[in-house]
C-alpha positions, 0 to 999 in steps of 0.5 A, a space after each residue: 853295282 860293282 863288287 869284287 869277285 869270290 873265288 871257287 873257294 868262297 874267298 874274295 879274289 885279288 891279284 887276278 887283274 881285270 877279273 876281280 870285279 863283277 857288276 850288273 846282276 851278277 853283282 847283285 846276285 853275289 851280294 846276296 849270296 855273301 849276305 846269306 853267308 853272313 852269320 849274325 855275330 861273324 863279322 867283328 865290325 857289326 856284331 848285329 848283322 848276318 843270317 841268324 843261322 844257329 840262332 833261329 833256323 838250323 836249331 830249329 825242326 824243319 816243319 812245315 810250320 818252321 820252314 814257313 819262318 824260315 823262309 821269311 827270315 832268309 827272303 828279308 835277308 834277300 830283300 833288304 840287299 841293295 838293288 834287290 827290286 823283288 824275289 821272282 822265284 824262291 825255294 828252300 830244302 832240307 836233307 836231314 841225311 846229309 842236314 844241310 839247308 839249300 836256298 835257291 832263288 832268281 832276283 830281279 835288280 835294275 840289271 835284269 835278272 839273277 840267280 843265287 843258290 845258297 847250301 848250308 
């Protein structure tokens, strides 16, 4: 897999050379993370796709019980990305001061393996 490179910013880089393109696991690993980013009805081309953030996780109270769906909905966003063979270790948060949900997770693709890390 190949995949253009984000910037410090989040932005998709251009005008940087050879340095625009990452591949292998890390590829894999920023396909997820911009799948994560995705919010459903963000993208104008396919209103249907992306993480249902408001919809269904930040709107809902971080309990045990919530956390449990949660969870399920952001590991089958994980899941279904390209070359994502499995999700070897996974772990979300929630800090109800600063309210902000953080995802971690390792990935194994047919690259080896790779990290992601996900702060909404």
């Amino acid at each position: 897999m190949r995949y253009r490179r984000l910037t410090s910013r989040g932005d998709y880089s251009f005008g940087h050379g050879r340095d625009e393109y990452t591949s292998g696991a890390d590829a894999v690993g920023q396909a997820v993370k911009t799948r994560l980013l995705l919010l459903l009805g963000e993208w104008w081309e396919d209103i249907s796709d992306g993480l249902p953030l408001f919809q269904h996780i930040l709107g809902a109270r971080y309990t045990p019980d919530n956390k449990q769906g949660i969870d399920l909905i952001v590991q089958s966003r994980i899941a279904e990305t390209p070359e994502v063979i499995a999700i070897k270790d996974y772990q979300s948060s929630f800090d109800s001061i600063k309210r902000a949900l953080k995802i971690t997770c390792t990935i194994d693709t047919p690259y080896g393996g790779g990290r992601v890390e996900v702060v909404y």
